[in-house]
Steps between C-alpha positions, in 0.01 A plus 500: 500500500175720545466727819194639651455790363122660653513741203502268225369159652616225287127407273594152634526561847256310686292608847648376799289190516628344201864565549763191515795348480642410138838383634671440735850330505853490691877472373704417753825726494887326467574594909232259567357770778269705273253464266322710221111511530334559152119631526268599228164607581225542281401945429324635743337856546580494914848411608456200708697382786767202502630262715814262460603227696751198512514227711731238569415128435372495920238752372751777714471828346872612389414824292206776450421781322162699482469796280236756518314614216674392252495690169721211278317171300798351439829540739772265647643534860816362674397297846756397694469189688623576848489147639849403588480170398372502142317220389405378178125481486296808513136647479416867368195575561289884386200672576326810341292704722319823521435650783117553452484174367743287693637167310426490140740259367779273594715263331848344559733258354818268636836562380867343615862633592724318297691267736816612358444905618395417857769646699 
């Protein structure tokens, strides 16, 4: 894991323009209520913005997160999933941002709670 560092920029780092996702996946903890968010981002010389959501299979959002100037390219974070009645099928969907430049990327993938940890 590289952090921002605006000292010694990584000689990879790109300008805020270029900046994007390289990954982006869930794993669904064993309680069935929470769920690990893996991101990797591509270097950049600016920290950029991030936003995090999930929503349910109605298109209901059931968890966010935002965090501001971020300084990490790669980092995982717990969501919880604060619908009472957990369902099976859900949507995570991310956006990058600066706030200059607004939106500069998003991307998002689908992902399940194993029927067998839904509470």
């Amino acid at each position: 894991m590289s952090r921002f560092n605006p000292f010694q920029p990584n000689e990879n780092a790109l300008p805020p323009e270029q900046v994007r996702f390289v990954d982006v996946h869930v794993e669904p903890w064993p309680d069935g209520r929470r769920v690990r968010v893996h991101l990797t981002l591509t270097p950049f010389q600016q920290p950029p913005d991030l936003e995090v959501a999930i929503l349910d299979g109605q298109g209901r959002e059931v968890s966010h997160i935002a965090i501001i100037e971020n300084i990490d390219d790669h980092f995982v974070v717990t969501m919880h999933l604060r619908d009472p009645e957990t369902q099976s099928d859900y949507r995570l969907e991310a956006r990058l941002s600066y706030q200059s430049k607004g939106t500069i990327a998003q991307t998002g993938c689908t992902f399940q709670i194993p029927p067998e940890t839904i509470p």
